[in-house]
C-alpha positions, 0 to 999 in steps of 0.5 A: 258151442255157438248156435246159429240163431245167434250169429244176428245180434253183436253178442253172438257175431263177437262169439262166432269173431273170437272163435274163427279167430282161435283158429287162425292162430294156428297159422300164425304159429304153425307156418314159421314153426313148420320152416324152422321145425323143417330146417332143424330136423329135417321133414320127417322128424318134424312131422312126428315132433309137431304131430306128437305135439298136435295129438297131445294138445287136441287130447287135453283139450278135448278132456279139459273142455270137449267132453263136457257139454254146456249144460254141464258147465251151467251155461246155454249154447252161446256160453249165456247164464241159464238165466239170460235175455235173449238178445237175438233179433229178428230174421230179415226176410218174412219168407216162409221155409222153403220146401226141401226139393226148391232149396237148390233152385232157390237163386240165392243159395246158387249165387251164395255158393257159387261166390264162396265156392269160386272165393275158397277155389281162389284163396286156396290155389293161392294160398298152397302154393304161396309159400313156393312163391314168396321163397326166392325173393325171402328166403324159406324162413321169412316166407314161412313168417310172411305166411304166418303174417297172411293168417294174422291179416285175416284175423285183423280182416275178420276182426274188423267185419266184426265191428263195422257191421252193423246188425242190420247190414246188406252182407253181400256188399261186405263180401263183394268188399272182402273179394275187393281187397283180395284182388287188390291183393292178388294184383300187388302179388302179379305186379310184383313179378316175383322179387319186388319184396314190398309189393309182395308183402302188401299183396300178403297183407291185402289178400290174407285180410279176406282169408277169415271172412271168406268163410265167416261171412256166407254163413252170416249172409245165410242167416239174414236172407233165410228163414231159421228153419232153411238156415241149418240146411243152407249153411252146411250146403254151401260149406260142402260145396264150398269144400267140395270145389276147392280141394281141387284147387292146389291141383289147378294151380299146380298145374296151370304153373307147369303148363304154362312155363313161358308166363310164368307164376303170373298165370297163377295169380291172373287166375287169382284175379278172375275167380275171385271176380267171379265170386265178387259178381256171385255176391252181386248177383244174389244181392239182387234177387234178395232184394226182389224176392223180399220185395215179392214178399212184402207186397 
């Protein structure tokens, strides 16, 4: 169990690194299985063969690690001795807790959602339909390893993060970094016109790198802009707005790829490009008023 106090020092951005890692895994592993599994099977089949698999795995893990709490493992939350130092510093802004009915007028809790909100929206359109995209130019198996290949990226994007933010670091700017690249990404794929293979390949890469930190990296933002008693509100009000706005997001896309037939699965990705710019213009904008508001408070 990882606490949010800890996300601040190297040891408990490495922690949070590893186990946001541990889950993209599964889909590295799941996306070409799921092809093969399909192709061998047949989709009914292998959706009770990998399901069966599921609830067995999730069930021994759950009995091997789950069911006990760190006390009972002798350690604190953050997997520490009982006995370690301390290593968390310091909250960046000497703000006080901010009253339950101002959190939502607070300009920095607007522009962090609305940025990782737009962001997910973004990734996720993309990402269902991503498989359907790849498949004319790859063929079913190697799209299923080409997006298997997009979750690999965000592991070695999220990996990165990790070691080249320092402690102290404007995280927004990290995040308008992260929208970067996946526009690049979303760019290659638009230019690629659906069969320019090493053009859809980079664009795979270069937006699969921000798979990992689109959702990594608010809640660390949320960390070092909010004092400790507001960051266990704001971190589960952005993660549900976030959620809340992007299940919507394969429905979007699907339709904007039917209802635009004439420009065909461009208009997809030129959506791709504009909302993740919108979330990459959220995250400047909160960066802003953060500065202002710590000014504010420091004189």
């Amino acid at each position: 169990m990882l606490s949010l106090r800890r996300g601040l020092c190297a040891s408990g951005r490495r922690r949070w690194r590893q186990a946001y890692n541990g889950s993209s895994i599964g889909g590295v592993v799941f996306s070409p299985l799921w092809v093969a599994a399909i192709g061998l099977l047949g989709f009914p089949s292998a959706a009770i063969a990998i399901g069966v698999v599921v609830v067995a795995t999730i069930w021994i893990l759950a009995d091997l690690y789950y069911s006990k709490t760190p006390e009972s493992m002798g350690l604190h939350p953050d997997g520490d001795a009982p006995h370690a130092a301390a290593t968390t510093l310091p909250m960046s802004p000497p703000a006080k807790p901010l009253p339950s009915t101002r959190v939502w007028r607070d300009w920095r809790l607007l522009t962090l959602a609305a940025g990782m909100a737009l962001g997910l929206f973004a990734q996720i359109g993309l990402l269902a339909h991503l498989f359907s995209l790849l498949v004319p130019a790859l063929g079913a198996q190697l799209a299923g390893f080409a997006a298997g290949g997009a979750t690999a990226s965000a592991i070695l994007g999220r990996t990165l993060v990790g070691w080249l933010m320092p402690a102290r670091a404007d995280r927004r700017l990290f995040g308008c970094a992260n929208y970067a690249v996946q526009i690049l990404g979303s760019l290659a794929f638009l230019f690629a016109a659906g069969d320019n293979i090493p053009l859809l390949l980079l664009g795979v890469v270069l937006f699969g790198a921000g798979i990992g930190n689109a959702t990594s990296l608010p809640p660390m933002i949320a960390q070092a802009e909010f004092s400790q008693e507001d960051v266990s509100r704001v971190v589960p009000l952005i993660v549900a707005v976030g959620q809340g706005t992007y299940g919507f997001a394969p429905a979007v896309f699907g339709l904007i790829r039917e209802l635009a037939p004439r420009l065909g699965l461009g208009v997809g990705r030129c959506r791709t490009v504009v909302v993740s710019g919108r979330s990459f213009d959220s995250n400047i904008g909160g960066r802003g008023v953060f500065h202002w508001q710590t000014a504010q408070s420091v004189t």
